[in-house]
C-alpha positions as CSV (number, residue, x, y, z in Angstrom):
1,X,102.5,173.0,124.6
2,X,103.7,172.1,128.4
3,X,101.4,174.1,130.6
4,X,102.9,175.9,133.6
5,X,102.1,173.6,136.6
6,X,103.5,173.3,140.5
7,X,104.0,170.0,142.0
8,X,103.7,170.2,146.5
9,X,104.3,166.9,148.3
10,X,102.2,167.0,151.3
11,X,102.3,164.6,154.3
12,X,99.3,162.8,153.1
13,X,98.7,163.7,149.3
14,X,100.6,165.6,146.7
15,X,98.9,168.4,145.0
16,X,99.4,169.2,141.6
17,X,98.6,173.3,140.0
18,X,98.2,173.4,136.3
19,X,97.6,176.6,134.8
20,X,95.1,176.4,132.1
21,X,93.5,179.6,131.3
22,X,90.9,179.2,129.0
23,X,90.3,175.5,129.1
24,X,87.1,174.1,129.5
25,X,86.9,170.6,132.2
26,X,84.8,168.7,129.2
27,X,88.8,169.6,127.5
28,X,91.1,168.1,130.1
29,X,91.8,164.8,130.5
30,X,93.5,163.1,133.7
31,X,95.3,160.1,134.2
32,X,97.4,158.0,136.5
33,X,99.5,155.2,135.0
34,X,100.3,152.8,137.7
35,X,103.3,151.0,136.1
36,X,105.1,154.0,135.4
37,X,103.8,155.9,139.0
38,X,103.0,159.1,136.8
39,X,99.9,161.3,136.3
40,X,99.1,162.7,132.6
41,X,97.3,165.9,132.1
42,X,96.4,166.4,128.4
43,X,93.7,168.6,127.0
44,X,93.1,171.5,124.2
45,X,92.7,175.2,125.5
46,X,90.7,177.2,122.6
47,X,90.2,180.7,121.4
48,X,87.3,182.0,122.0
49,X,84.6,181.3,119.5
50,X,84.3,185.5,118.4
51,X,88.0,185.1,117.0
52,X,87.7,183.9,113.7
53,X,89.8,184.1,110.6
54,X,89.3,187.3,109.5
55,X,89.8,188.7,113.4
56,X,92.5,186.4,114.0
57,X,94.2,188.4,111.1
58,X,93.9,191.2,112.8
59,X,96.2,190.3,115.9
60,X,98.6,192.8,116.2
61,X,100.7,190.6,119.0
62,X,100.3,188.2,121.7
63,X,101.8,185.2,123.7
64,X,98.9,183.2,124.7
65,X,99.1,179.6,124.6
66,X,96.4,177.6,122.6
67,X,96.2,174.1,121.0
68,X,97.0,171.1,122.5
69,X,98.7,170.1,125.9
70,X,100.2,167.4,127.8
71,X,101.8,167.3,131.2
72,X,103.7,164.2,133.0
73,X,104.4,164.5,136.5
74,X,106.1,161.3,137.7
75,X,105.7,160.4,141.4
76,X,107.9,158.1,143.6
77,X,108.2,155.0,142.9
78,X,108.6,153.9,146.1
79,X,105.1,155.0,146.8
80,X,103.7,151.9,145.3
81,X,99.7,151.9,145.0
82,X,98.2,155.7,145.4
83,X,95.3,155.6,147.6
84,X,93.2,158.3,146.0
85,X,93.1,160.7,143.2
86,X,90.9,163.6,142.5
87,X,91.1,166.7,140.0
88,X,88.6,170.0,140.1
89,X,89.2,172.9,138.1
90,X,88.0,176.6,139.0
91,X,89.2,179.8,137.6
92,X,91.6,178.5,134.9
93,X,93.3,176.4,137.5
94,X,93.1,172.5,137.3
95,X,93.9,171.4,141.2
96,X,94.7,167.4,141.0
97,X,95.4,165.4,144.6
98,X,97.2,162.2,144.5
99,X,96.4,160.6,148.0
100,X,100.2,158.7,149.8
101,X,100.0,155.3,149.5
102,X,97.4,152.6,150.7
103,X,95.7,149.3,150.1
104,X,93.8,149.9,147.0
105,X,95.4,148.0,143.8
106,X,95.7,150.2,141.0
107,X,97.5,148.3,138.5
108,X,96.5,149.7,135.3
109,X,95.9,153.1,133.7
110,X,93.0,154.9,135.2
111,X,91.2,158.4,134.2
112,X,90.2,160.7,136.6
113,X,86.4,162.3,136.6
114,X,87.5,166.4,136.4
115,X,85.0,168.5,138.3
C-alpha cells in the first residue's frame, strides 16, 4: 500500500510526513537514489501481535492499512547533489529532511539510519 505522506519544500531542506501508524523504525527503510534524485520509503506496518487467526476472524469491519509499503518522492533534478538527509519517526509519524544542494557527492544509492 502507498502510505499517506506530505512533501514541503523549504528554503533550505525539504521535509517529507509519512503517516505510518503502527510501524515500528526497525520496519522502515529509507533511501535516496542519486541518479534518479528520488527518496524511497518502504517498510511493513503489522497487526498487533494479540490479533491472531482465530481474533482476526472475528473482525466485524475496518479500514486499517497493514502489510507492506513503498513510497517515491522524486525531487528536482536540478538540485543535483543533496547535502544532507535525515529521517526520525515519533508517534506513527516518519519525518525525513532532505538538505538543498551542496558539495558532498552522492552518486550512488544510500540508506538513511531512522531514529
Amino acid at each position: 500500500f502507498e502510505p499517506q505522506y506530505e512533501v514541503f519544500d523549504k528554503s533550505d531542506k525539504v521535509v517529507v510526513f509519512v503517516s505510518l501508524a503502527g510501524a515500528k523504525k526497525e520496519n522502515v527503510d529509507v533511501a535516496y537514489d542519486a541518479p534518479l534524485h528520488s527518496l524511497t520509503i518502504s517498510g511493513v506496518v503489522t497487526r498487533p501481535e494479540e490479533v491472531d487467526e482465530e481474533m482476526f476472524a472475528l473482525r466485524t469491519e475496518g479500514n486499517r492499512d497493514v502489510g507492506y509499503f513503498r513510497v517515491v518522492v522524486d525531487l528536482p533534478a536540478f538540485w543535483g547533489v543533496v547535502e544532507d538527509i535525515k529521517a526520525k519517526m515519533e508517534d506513527g509519524v516518519l519525518r525525513v529532511e532532505v538538505g538543498k544542494p551542496g558539495d558532498e557527492d552522492w552518486e550512488e544509492v544510500r540508506k538513511v539510519r531512522v531514529e
